[in-house]
N, C-alpha and C positions, 0 to 999 in steps of 0.2 A: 504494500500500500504506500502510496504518496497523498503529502501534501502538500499546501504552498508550492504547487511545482511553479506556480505561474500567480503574480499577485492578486490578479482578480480573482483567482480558487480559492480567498481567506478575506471576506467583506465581514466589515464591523463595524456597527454602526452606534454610536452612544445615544441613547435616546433620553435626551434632555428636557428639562423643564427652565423654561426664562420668559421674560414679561415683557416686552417692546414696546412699551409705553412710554419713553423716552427717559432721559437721564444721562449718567456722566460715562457710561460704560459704554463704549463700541463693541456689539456681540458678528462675529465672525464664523460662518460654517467652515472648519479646516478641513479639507482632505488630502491626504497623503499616502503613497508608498515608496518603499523604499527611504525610510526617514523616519526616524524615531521622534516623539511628540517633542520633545527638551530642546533637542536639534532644529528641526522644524520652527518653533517659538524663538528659540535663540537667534537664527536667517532674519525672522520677522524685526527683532528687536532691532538688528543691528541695519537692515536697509532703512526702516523706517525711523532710523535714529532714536529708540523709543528705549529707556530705563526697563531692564527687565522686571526689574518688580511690579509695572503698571501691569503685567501681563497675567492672567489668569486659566487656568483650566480644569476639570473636573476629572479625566483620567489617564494615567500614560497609554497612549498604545502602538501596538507593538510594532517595529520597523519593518519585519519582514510578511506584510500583509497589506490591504489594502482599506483603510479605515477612514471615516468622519467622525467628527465631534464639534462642538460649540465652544470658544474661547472670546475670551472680553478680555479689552485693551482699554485701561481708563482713561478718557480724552483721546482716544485711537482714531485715525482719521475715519472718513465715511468714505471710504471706496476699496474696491477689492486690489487683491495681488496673487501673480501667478509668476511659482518660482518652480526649480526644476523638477524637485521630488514632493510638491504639494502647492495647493491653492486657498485663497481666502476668497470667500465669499462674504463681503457684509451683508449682515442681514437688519441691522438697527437698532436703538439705541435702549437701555433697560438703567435701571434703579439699580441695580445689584448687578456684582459681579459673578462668573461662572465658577461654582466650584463643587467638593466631592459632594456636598448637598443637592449641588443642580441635576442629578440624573440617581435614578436607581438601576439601573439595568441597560445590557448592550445585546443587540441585534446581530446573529451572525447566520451566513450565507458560505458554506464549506463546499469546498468538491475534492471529494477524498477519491485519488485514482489509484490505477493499475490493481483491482480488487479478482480476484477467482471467487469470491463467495460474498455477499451481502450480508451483515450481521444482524442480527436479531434485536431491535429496539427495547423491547417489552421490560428487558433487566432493568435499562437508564431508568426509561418511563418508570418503575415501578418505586427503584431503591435509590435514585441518584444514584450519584458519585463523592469520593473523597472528597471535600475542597481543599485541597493544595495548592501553595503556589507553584509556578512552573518553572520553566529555563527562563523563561522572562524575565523573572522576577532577579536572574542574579549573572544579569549580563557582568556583572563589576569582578567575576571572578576569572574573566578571562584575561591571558597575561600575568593573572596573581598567583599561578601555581598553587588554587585553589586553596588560596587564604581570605578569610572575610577583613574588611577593612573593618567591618562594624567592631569586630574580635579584637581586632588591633587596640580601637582605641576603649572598648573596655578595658584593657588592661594596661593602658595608660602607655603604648608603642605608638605617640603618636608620630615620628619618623618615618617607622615603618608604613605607617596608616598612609601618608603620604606621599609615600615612596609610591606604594602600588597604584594611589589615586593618578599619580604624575606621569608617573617614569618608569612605566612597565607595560609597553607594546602591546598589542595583539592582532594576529591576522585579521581579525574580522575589524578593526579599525581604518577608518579613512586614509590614504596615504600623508595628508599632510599631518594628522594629529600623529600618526604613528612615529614619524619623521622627528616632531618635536621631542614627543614623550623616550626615543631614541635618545636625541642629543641632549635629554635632560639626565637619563640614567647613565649613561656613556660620560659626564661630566657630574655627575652630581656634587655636590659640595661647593664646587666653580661658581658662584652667586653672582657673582661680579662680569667675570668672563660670559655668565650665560643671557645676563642681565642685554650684554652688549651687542650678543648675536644673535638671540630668538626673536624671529616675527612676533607681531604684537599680537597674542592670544592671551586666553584668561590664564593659561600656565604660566606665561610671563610676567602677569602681575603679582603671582606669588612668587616665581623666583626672585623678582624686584622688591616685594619687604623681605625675603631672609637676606637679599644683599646686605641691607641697611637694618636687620633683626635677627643674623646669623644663629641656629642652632632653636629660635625658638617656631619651632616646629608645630604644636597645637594653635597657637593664631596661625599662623601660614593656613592650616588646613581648614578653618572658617572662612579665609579667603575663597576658598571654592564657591560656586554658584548653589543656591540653597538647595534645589530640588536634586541637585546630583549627592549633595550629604544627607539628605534623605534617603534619596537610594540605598546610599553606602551602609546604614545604620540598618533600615530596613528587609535590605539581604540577609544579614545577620537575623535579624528577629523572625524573617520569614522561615528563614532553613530551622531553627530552634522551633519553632510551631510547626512544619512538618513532620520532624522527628518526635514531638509529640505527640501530633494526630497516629502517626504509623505504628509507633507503639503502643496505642490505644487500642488500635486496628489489628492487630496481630492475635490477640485474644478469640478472634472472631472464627466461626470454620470456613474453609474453604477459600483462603484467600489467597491472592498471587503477588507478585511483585513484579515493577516495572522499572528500568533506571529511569534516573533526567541526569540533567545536571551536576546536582549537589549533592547525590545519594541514591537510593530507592524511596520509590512509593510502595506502599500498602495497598490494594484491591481487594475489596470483596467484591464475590458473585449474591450475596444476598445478607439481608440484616433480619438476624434473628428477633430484635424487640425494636417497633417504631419510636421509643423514647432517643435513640439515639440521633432522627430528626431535629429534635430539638436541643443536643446538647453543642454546646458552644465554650470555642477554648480562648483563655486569655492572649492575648500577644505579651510574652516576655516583657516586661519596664519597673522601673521602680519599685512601682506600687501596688505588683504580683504578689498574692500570695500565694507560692509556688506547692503545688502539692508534688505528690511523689515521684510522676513522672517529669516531670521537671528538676524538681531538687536531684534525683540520676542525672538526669543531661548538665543539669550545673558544678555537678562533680564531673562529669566525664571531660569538660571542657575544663575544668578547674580555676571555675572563676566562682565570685559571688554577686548576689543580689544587687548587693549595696555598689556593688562597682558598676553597675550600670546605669546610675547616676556620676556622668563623666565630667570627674574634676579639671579644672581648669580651661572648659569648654562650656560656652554661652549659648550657640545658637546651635548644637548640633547633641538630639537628647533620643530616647526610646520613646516613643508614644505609647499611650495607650488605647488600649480597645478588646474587644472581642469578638474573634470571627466563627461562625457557622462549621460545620466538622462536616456536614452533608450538603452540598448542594442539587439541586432539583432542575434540571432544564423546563423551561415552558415553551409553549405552542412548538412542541418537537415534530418535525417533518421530515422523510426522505424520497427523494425519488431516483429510482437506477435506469441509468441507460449508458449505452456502448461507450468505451472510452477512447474519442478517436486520436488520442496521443497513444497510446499501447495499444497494437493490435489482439485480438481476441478476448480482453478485459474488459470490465467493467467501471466505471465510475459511479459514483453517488455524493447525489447533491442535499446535502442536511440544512435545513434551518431551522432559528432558535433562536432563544431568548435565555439570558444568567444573569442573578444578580450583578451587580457592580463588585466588581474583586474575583470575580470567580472566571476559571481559566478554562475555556473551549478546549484549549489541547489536551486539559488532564482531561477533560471527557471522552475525547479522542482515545487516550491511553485508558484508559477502563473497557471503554465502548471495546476496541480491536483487544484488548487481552482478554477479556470471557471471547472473543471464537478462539478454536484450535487451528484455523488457518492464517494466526497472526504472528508472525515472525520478530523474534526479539531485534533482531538487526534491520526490522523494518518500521516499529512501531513509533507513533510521532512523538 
């Protein structure tokens, strides 16, 4: 099975709520592929010569698909723009700006190819799926030799922390960021030297305070752009809430295992008592009180609580919240017909509806691991 062979075989559409009754806020239909949402907004800010903080949006989504959503620009002009890998449409002016309040759920439109056999809906429909974050969720560990930067600065490496955010490559990066983040690990500590010869990028302007604030390395790394230490933080808290959920999951009969990214998921083919609909796990922060399968993971990691209140850092913390253990696809639909990229296969075209947060592809990975004709080296 494939997917994403082709951007339009992965539509997502955020389905928002906003009031265009005029106001201070320019609201913008974005679509993009090929271009992650932070990227995208970051292009807008800087042709438009616009503070990125006037900019707003309600959910990252993902580069390698082809996606809309709704974004507010405060005092943003009133006319559209079309750049290489996405487009703004204005759409008009509102009271409030767009954010994770403005939408509960996103619209997706899948065509899952090169299939020998059609799989059976009934399970999703009946039992959902884990909610796990996915690959998505921890783009930041590529080039990091699979270290969390979140990890880093709980235990007060904020060097390291930075190091990986900087100055650690990866294939799947742009050439020019690769280029920089190159000649900043290949020179590290040269502040001064690097100060002189790196194009003017946001990397530069942190290399430009440690010129002039050498060694102190935790403000450097508040210098980052805010939604990218979110990320950074959040990767962390997400893989610690998967290995929760999983080992919550493993008690269960019948269940399988799928990789990603950052480990295995857990799958079950069915849930012996409906109360586990309704059970819902903290995200890791502060002000967790950790039970047992957590307090394990916080030994196995060999950190504590209290350290995840990060000292000597202002703007970059754990949040709080709690997210769902089961997620439920709505208005689930497929229809199969020939797939004329692979001769004699089939494709199938799914649509659906998931809360906000919850990841189409682990449904994917559930969906294709209950059949027996789904191949570990093929599954998405």
């Amino acid at each position: 099975m494939k997917i994403k062979h082709r951007p339009e075989d992965f539509l997502v559409r955020e389905i928002d709520r906003y009031d265009l009754r005029g106001g201070p806020y320019s609201l913008y239909r974005l679509e993009k592929w090929d271009i992650g949402t932070i990227e995208a907004v970051g292009n807008v800010a800087r042709k438009w010569k616009i503070p990125r903080d006037r900019i707003s949006f309600g959910g990252l989504k993902d580069r390698h698909a082809r996606t809309e959503q709704v974004i507010s620009i405060r005092n943003g002009p009133d006319r559209d723009f079309e750049g290489s890998s996405f487009r703004l449409k204005w759409l008009g002016r509102a009271r409030e700006p767009i954010g994770r309040d403005s939408f509960d759920a996103n619209a997706f439109t899948i065509v899952v190819r090169d299939l020998e056999r059609i799989p059976d809906l009934e399970a999703i429909r009946r039992w959902g799926f884990p909610n796990y974050f996915d690959d998505q969720r921890f783009g930041s560990l590529r080039g990091a030799g699979g270290e969390f930067i979140g990890r880093c600065l709980v235990r007060g490496e904020f060097e390291k922390a930075l190091r990986i955010a900087i100055a650690s490559p990866a294939p799947e990066d742009r050439r020019s960021h690769r280029e920089v983040k190159t000649r900043i690990r290949d020179r590290w500590g040269d502040w001064p030297g690097l100060k002189e010869t790196l194009p003017r990028t946001p990397e530069r302007s942190i290399v430009a305070f440690l010129a002039d604030h050498p060694g102190d390395y935790a403000r450097a790394f508040e210098r980052l752009e805010t939604n990218l230490r979110i990320l950074y933080v959040s990767a962390y808290q997400s893989w610690l809430w998967n290995r929760a959920l999983a080992e919550r999951l493993r008690s269960l009969p019948e269940t399988f295992e799928v990789p990603y990214t950052a480990g295995r998921m857990v799958f079950y083919r069915s849930l012996p008592d409906d109360r586990l609909f309704e059970l819902s796990i903290p995200l890791l922060s502060p002000s967790t009180s950790p039970d047992e399968v957590y307090s394990k993971l916080l030994t196995e990691e060999g950190v504590e609580l209290r350290q995840f209140r990060i000292k000597r850092l202002e703007k970059t913390f754990f949040g709080r919240g709690d997210r769902s253990a089961i997620a439920r696809p709505a208005r689930l639909r497929a229809e199969a017909s020939p797939d004329e990229l692979h001769s004699r296969r089939q494709k199938w075209t799914l649509s659906f509806e998931l809360p906000k947060g919850s990841y189409a592809t682990v449904l994917l990975k559930g969906l294709f691991g209950l059949t027996s004709s789904a191949r570990a080296d093929d599954r998405p």
